[in-house]
N, CA, C and O atoms as a Tinker XYZ file with bonds, in Angstrom:
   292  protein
     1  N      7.919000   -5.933000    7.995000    73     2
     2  CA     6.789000   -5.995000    8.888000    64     1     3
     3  C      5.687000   -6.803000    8.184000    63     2     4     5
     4  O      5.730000   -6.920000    6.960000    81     3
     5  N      4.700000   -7.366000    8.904000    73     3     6
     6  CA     3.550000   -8.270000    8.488000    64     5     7
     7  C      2.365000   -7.536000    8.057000    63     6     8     9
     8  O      1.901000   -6.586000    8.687000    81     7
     9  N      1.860000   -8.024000    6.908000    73     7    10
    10  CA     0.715000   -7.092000    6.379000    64     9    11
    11  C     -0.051000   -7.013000    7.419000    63    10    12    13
    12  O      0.055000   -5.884000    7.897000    81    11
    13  N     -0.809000   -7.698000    8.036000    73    11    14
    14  CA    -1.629000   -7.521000    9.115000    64    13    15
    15  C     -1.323000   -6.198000   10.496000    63    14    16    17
    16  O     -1.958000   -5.346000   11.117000    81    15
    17  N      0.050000   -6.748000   10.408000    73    15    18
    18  CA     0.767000   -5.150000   11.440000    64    17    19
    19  C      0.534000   -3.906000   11.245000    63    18    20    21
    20  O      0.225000   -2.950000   11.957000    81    19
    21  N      0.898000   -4.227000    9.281000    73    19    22
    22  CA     1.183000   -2.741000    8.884000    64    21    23
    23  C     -0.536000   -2.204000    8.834000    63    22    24    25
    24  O     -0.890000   -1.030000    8.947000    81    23
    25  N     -1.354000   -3.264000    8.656000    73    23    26
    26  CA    -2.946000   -2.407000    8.429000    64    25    27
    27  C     -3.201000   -2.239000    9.424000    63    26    28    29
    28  O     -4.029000   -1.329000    9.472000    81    27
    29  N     -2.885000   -2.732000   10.671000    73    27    30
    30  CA    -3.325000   -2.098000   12.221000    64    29    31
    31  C     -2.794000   -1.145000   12.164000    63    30    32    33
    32  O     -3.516000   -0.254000   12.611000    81    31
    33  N     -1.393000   -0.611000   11.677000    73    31    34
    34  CA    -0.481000    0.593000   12.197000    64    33    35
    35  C     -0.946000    1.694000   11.890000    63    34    36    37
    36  O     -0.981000    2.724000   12.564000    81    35
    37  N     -1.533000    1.384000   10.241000    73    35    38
    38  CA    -1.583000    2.712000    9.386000    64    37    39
    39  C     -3.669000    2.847000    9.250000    63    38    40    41
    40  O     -4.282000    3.292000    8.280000    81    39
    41  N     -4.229000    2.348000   10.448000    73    39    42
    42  CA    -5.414000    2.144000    9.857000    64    41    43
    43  C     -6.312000    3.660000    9.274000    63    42    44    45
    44  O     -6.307000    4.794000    9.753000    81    43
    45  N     -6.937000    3.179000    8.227000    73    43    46
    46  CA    -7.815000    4.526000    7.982000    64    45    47
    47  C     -6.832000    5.190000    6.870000    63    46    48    49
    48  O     -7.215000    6.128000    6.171000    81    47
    49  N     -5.671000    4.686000    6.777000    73    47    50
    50  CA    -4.697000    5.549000    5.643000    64    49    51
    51  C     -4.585000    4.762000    4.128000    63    50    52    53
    52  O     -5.031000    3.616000    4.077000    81    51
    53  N     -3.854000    5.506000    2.600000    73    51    54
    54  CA    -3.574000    4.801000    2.552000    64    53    55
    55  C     -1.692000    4.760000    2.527000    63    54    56    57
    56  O     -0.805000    5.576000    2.778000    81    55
    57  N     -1.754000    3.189000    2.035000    73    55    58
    58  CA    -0.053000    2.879000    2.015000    64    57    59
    59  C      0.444000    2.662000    0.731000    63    58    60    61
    60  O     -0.321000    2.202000   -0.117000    81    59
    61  N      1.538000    2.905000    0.464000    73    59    62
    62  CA     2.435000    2.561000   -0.638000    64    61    63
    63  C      3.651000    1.601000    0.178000    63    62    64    65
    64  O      4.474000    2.039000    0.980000    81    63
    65  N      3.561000    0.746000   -0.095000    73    63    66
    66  CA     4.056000   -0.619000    0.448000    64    65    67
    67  C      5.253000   -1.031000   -0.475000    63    66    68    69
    68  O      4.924000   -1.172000   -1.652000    81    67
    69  N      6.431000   -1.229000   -0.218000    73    67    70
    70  CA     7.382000   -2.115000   -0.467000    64    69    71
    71  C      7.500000   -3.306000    0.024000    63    70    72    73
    72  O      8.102000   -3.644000    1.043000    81    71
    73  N      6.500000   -4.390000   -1.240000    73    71    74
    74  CA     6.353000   -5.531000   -0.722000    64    73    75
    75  C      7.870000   -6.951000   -0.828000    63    74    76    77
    76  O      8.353000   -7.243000   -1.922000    81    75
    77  N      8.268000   -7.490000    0.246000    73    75    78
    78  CA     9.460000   -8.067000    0.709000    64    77    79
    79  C      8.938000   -9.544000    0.014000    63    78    80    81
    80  O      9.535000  -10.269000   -0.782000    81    79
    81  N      7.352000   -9.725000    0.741000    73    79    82
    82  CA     7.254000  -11.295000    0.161000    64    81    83
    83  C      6.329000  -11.362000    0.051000    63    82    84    85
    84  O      5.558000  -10.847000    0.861000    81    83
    85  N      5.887000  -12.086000   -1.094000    73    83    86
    86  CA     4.528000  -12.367000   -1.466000    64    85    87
    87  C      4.160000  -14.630000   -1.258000    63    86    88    89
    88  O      4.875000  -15.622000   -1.404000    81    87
    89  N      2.926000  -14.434000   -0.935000    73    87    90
    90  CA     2.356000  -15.725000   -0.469000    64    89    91
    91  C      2.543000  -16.275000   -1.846000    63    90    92    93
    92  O      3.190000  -15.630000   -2.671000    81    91
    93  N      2.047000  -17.360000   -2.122000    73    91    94
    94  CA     1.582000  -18.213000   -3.103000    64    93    95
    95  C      0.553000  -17.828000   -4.451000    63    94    96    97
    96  O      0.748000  -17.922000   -5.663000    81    95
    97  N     -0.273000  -17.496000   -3.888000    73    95    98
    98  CA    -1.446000  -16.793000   -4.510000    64    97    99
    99  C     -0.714000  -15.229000   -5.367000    63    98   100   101
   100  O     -1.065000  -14.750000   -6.446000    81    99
   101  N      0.369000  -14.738000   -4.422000    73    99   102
   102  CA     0.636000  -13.266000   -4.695000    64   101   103
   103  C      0.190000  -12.090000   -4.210000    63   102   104   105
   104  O      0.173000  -10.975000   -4.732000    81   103
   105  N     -0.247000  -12.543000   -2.928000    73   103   106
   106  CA    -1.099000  -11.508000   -1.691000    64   105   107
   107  C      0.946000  -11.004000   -0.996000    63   106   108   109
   108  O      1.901000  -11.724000   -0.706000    81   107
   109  N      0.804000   -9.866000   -1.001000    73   107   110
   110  CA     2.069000   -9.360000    0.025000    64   109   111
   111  C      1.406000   -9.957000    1.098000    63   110   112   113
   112  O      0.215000  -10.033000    1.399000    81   111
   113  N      2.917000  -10.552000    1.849000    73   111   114
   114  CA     2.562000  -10.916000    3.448000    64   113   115
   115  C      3.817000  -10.506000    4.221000    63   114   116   117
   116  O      3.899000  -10.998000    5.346000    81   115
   117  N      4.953000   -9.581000    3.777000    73   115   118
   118  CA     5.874000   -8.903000    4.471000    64   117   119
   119  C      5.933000   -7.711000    3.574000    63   118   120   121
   120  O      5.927000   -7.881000    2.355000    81   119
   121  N      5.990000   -6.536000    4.085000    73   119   122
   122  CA     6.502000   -5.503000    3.274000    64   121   123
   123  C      6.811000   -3.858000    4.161000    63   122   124   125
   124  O      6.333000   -3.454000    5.220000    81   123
   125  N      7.490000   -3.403000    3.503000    73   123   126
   126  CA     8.017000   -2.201000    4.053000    64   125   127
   127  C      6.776000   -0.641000    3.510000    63   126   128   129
   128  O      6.207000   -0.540000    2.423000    81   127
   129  N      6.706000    0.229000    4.551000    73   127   130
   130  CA     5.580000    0.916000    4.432000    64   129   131
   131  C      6.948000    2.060000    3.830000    63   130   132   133
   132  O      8.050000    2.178000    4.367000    81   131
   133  N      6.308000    3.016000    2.217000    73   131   134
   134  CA     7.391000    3.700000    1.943000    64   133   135
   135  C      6.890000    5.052000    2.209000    63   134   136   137
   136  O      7.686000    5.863000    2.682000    81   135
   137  N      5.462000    5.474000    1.927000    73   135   138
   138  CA     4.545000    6.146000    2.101000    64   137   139
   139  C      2.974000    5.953000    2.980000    63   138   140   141
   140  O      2.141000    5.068000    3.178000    81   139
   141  N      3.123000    6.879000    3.206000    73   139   142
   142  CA     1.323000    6.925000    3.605000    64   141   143
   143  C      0.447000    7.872000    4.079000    63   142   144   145
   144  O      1.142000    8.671000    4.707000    81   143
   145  N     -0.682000    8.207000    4.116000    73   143   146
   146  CA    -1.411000    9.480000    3.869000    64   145   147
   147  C     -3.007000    9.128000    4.136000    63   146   148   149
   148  O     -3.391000    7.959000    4.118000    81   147
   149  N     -3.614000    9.878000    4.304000    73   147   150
   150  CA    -4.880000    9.936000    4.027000    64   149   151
   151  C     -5.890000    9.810000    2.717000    63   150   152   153
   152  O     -6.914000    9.223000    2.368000    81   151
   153  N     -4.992000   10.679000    2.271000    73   151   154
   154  CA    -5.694000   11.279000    0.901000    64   153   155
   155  C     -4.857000   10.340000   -0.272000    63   154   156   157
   156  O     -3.649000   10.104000   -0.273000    81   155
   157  N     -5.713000    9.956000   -1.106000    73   155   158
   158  CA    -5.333000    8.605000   -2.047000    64   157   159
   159  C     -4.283000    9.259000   -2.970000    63   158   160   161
   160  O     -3.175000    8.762000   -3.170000    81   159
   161  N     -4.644000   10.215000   -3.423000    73   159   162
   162  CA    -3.528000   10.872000   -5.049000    64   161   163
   163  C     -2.573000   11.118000   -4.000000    63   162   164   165
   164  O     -1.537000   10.786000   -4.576000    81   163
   165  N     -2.208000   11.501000   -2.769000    73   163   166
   166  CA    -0.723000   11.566000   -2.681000    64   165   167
   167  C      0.051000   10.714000   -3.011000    63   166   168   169
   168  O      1.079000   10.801000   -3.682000    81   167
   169  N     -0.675000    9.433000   -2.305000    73   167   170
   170  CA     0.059000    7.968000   -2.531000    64   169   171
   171  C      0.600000    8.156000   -3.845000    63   170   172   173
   172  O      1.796000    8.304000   -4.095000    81   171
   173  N     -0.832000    8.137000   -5.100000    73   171   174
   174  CA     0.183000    8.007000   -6.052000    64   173   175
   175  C      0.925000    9.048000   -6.891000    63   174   176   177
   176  O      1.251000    8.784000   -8.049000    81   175
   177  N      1.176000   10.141000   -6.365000    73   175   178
   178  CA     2.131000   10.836000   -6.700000    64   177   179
   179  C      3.559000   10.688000   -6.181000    63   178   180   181
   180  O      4.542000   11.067000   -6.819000    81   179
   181  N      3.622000    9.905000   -4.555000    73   179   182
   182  CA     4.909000    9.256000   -4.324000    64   181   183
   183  C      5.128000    8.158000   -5.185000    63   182   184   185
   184  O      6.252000    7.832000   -5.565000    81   183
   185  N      4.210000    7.648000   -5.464000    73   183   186
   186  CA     4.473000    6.435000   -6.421000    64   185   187
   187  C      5.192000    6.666000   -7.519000    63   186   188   189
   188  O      5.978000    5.830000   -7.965000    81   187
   189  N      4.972000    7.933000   -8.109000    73   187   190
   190  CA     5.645000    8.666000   -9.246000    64   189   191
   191  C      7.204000    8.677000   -9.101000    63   190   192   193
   192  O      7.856000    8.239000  -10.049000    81   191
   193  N      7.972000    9.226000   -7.792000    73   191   194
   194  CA     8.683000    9.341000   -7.648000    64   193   195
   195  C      9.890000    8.372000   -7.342000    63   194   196   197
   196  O     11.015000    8.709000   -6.973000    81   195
   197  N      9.232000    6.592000   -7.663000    73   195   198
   198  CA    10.099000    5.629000   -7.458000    64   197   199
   199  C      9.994000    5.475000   -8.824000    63   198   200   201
   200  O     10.591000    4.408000   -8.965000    81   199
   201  N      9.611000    5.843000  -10.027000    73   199   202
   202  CA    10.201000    5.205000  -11.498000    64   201   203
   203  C     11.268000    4.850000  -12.059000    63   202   204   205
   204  O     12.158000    5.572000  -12.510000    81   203
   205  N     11.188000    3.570000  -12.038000    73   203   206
   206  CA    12.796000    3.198000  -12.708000    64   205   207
   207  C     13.428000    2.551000  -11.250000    63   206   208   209
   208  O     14.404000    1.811000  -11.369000    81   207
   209  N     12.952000    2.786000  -10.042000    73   207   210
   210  CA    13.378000    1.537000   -8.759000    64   209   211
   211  C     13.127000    0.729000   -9.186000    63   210   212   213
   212  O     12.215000    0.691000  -10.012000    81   211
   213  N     13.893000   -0.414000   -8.787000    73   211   214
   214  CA    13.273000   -1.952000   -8.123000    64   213   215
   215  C     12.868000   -2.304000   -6.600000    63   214   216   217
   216  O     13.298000   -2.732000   -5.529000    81   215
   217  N     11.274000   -1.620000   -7.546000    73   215   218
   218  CA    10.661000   -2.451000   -5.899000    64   217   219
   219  C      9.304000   -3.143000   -6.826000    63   218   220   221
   220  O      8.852000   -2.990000   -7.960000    81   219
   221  N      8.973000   -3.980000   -5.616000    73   219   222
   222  CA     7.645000   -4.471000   -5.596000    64   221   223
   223  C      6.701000   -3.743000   -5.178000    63   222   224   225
   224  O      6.424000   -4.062000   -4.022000    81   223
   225  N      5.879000   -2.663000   -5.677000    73   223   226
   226  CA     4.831000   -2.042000   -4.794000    64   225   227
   227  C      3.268000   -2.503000   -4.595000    63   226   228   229
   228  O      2.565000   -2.904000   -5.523000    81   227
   229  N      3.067000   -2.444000   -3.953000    73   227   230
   230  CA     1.241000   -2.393000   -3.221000    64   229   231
   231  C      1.123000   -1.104000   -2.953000    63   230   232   233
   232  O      1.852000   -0.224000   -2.497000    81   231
   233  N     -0.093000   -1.205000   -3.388000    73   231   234
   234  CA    -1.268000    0.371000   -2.413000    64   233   235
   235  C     -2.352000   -0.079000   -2.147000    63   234   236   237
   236  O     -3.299000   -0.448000   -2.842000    81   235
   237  N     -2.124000   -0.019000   -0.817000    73   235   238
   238  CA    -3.278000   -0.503000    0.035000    64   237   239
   239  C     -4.233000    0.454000    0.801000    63   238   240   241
   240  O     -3.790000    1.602000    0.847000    81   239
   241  N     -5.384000    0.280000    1.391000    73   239   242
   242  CA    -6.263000    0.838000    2.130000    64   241   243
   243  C     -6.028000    0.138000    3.313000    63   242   244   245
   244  O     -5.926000   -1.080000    3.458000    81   243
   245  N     -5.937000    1.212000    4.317000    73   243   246
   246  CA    -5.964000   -0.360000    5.617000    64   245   247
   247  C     -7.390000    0.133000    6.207000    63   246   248   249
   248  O     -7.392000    1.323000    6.520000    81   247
   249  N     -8.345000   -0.418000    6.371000    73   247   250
   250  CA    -9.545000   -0.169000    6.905000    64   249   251
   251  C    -10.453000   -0.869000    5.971000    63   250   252   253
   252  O    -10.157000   -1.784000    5.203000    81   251
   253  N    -11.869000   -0.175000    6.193000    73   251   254
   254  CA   -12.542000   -0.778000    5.665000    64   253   255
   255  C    -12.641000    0.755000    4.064000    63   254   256   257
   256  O    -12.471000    1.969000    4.176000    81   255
   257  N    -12.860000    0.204000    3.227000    73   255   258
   258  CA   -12.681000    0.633000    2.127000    64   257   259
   259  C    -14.039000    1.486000    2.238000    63   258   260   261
   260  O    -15.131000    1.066000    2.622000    81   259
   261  N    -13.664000    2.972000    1.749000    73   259   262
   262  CA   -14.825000    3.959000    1.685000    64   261   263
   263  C    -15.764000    3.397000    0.668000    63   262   264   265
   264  O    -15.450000    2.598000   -0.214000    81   263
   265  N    -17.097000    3.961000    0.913000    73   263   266
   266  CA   -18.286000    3.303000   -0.069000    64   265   267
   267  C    -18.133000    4.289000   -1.339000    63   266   268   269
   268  O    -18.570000    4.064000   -2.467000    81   267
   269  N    -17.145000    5.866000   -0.753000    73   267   270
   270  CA   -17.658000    6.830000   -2.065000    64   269   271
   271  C    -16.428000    6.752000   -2.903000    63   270   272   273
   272  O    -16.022000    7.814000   -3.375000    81   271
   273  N    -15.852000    5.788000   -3.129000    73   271   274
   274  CA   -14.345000    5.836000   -3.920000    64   273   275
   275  C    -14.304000    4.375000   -4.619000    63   274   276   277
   276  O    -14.252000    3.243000   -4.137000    81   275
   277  N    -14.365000    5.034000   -6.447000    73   275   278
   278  CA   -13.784000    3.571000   -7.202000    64   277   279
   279  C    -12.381000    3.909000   -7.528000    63   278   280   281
   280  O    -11.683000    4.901000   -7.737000    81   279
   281  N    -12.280000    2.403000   -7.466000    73   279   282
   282  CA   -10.605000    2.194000   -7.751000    64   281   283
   283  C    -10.922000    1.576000   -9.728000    63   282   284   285
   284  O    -11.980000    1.026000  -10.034000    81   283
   285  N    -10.246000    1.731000  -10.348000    73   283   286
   286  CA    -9.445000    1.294000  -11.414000    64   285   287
   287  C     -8.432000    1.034000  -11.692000    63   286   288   289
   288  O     -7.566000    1.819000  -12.078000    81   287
   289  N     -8.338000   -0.116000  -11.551000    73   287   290
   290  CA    -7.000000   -1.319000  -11.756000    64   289   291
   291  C     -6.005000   -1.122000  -13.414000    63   290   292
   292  O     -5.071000   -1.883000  -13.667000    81   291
């Protein structure tokens, strides 16, 4: 599915993304939704549970990004 799809689909959530293809730059622009939730630590506690897969993952916000939440990369 198209990133743009998947942030309409899942808006307001976030996603743990199995990304299929990445652009040029390295932005996902196809990917498979594996998880998704509201609440951010679930995400990455499913995230936990692919260690040692081969995937490509993203975690995304689809919306507009809350003002009361930092991320650390």
């Amino acid at each position: 599915m198209k990133m743009d799809e998947i942030l309409k689909q899942y808006d307001q959530e976030w996603l743990l993304i199995n990304v299929k293809k990445f652009d040029e730059n390295w932005e996902p622009v196809v990917g498979e939704v594996i998880f998704h939730s509201n609440i951010a630590d679930d995400v990455g506690r499913e995230m936990l549970k692919l260690k040692g897969e081969k995937v490509n993952l993203a975690i995304r916000f689809a919306g507009e990004f809350p003002r009361d939440i930092a991320v650390l990369l």
